[in-house]
N, C-alpha and C positions, 0 to 999 in steps of 0.2 A: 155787780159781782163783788164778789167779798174780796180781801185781800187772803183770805187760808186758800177758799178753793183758788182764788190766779198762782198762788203759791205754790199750788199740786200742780196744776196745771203747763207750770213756766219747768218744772223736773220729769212729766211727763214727754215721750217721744212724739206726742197727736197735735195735729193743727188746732188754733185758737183765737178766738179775738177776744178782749175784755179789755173794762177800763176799772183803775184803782179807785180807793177810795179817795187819794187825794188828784183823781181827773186825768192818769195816764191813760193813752189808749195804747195798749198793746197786742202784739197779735205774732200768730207765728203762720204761717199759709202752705208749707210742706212738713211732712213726718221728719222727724232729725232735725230741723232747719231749724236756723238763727232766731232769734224772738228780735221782732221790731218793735219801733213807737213811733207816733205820729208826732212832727214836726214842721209847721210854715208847711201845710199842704204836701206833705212828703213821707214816705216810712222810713225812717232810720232804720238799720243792723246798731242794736244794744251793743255798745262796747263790752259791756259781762254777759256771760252767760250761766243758766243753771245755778246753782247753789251762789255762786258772789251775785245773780242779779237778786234773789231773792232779799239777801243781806243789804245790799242796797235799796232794795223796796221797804223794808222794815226799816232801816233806821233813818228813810226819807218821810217814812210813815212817824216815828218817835219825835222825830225833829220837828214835826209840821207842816212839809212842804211837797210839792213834786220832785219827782227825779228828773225834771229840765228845771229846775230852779237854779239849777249850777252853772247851766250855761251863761254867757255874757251875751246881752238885749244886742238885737240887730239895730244898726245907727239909721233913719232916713238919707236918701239921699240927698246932699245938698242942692240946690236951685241955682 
């Protein structure tokens, strides 16, 4: 899926799944509801929603990277 239409898609009120061009998967699973993203086998609630996630999809798309590229790497456990 492209980044225009997940773009329409993430300011539309209708359920969705899609993944970005730089490998988010995102998905929304109720009418009105939160848009999540897929993390270490989990769905996140996006901290932005509507027009600021968009903003942030684009200039994660401008920069080169994902929009989990901000987070800080999970450590292993020590032994």
């Amino acid at each position: 899926m492209n980044n225009e239409k997940l773009k329409s898609l993430i300011t539309s009120p209708l359920p969705f799944f899609g993944v970005t061009e730089q490998g988010d998967v995102l998905a929304r699973y109720v009418p009105y509801g939160p848009v999540f993203r897929w993390s270490w086998n989990q769905m996140i609630p996006m901290p932005v929603q509507g027009s600021d996630l968009i903003w942030l999809l684009q200039s994660a798309h401008e920069e080169g990277h994902s929009i989990t590229d901000t987070e800080k790497p999970r450590r292993a456990k020590a032994k």
